[in-house]
C-alpha positions in Angstrom: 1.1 81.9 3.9 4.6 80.0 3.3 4.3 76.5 3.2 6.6 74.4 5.8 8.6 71.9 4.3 8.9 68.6 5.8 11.5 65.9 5.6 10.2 62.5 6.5 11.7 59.0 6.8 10.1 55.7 7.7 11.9 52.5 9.5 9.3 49.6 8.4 9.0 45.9 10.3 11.2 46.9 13.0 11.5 44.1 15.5 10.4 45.4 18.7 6.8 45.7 20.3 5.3 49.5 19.3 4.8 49.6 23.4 8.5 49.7 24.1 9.5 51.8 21.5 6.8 54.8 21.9 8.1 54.8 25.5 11.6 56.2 23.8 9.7 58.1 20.8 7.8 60.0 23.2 10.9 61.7 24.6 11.8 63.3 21.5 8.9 64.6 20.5 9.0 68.5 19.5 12.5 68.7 20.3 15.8 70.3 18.5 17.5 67.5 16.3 20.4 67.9 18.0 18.9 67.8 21.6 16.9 64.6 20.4 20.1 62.6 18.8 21.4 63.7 22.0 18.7 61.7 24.5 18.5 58.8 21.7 22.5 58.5 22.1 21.9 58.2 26.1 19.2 56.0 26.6 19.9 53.0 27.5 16.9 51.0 25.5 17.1 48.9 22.3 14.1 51.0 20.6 16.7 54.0 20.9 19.3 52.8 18.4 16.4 52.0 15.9 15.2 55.4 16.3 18.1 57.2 16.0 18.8 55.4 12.9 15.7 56.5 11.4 15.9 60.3 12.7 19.1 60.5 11.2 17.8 59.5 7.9 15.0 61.8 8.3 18.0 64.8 8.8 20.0 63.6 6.2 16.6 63.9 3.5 15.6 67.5 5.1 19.6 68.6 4.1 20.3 66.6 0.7 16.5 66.6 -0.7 14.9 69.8 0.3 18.1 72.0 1.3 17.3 72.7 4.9 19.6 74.0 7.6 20.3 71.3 10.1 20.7 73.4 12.8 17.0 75.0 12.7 15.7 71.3 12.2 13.0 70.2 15.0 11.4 66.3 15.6 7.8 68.2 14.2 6.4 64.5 14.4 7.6 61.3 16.0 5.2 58.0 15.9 5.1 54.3 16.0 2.6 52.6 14.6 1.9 48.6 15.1 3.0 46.1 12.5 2.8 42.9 11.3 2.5 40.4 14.0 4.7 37.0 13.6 2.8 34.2 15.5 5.2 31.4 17.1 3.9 28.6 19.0 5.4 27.9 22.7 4.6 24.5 24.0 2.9 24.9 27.1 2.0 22.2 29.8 -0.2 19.1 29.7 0.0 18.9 25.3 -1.6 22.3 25.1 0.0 24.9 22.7 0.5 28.4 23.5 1.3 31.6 21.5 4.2 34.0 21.4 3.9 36.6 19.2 6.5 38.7 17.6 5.4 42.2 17.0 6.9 44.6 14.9 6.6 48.2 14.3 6.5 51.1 11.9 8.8 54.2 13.1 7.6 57.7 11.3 9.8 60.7 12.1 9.3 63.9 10.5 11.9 67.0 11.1 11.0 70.5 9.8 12.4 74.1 10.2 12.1 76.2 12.8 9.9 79.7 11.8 
């Protein structure tokens, strides 16, 4: 059996909750490259720019690295995983203090051919 090569690239500490961006992720999933650079470039979300950054990377190592064609490339995995969390304070009413934390996440696309 032929082994399916895999291009992978990884945005780490992005600064947005992993909530908001897996509601973008999720529409890419399983999709053509093209079709998926496509959605990311029309969605109107701040987790969409990040993405497409990092899905573009993840093309440009499946050409250059492993010589794949970029038209038979496919999103064969799209995740976001939870990062660190930055804890700020927020001064909240009657001398109490309050948290605001500032999440971050880990963006893991993976593109591979088409059979």
């Amino acid at each position: 059996m032929e082994e399916k090569l895999e291009a992978k690239a990884i945005a780490k500490r992005m600064r947005i909750s992993p909530i908001k961006a897996r509601l973008v992720i999720d529409t890419i999933r399983g999709k053509d490259v093209k079709d998926a650079l496509a959605i990311l470039s029309n969605t109107n979300k701040k987790a969409s720019l990040m993405i497409k950054k990092t899905l573009e990377s993840a093309i440009a190592n499946a050409v250059n690295n492993h010589q794949l064609e970029e038209a038979k490339l496919y999103v064969c995995e799209a995740r976001v995983d939870a990062g660190p969390v930055y804890k700020r304070v927020k001064f909240d009413s009657r001398g109490r203090i309050g948290h605001k934390d500032k999440r971050t996440s880990h963006i893991v696309i993976k593109v591979a051919e088409r059979q």
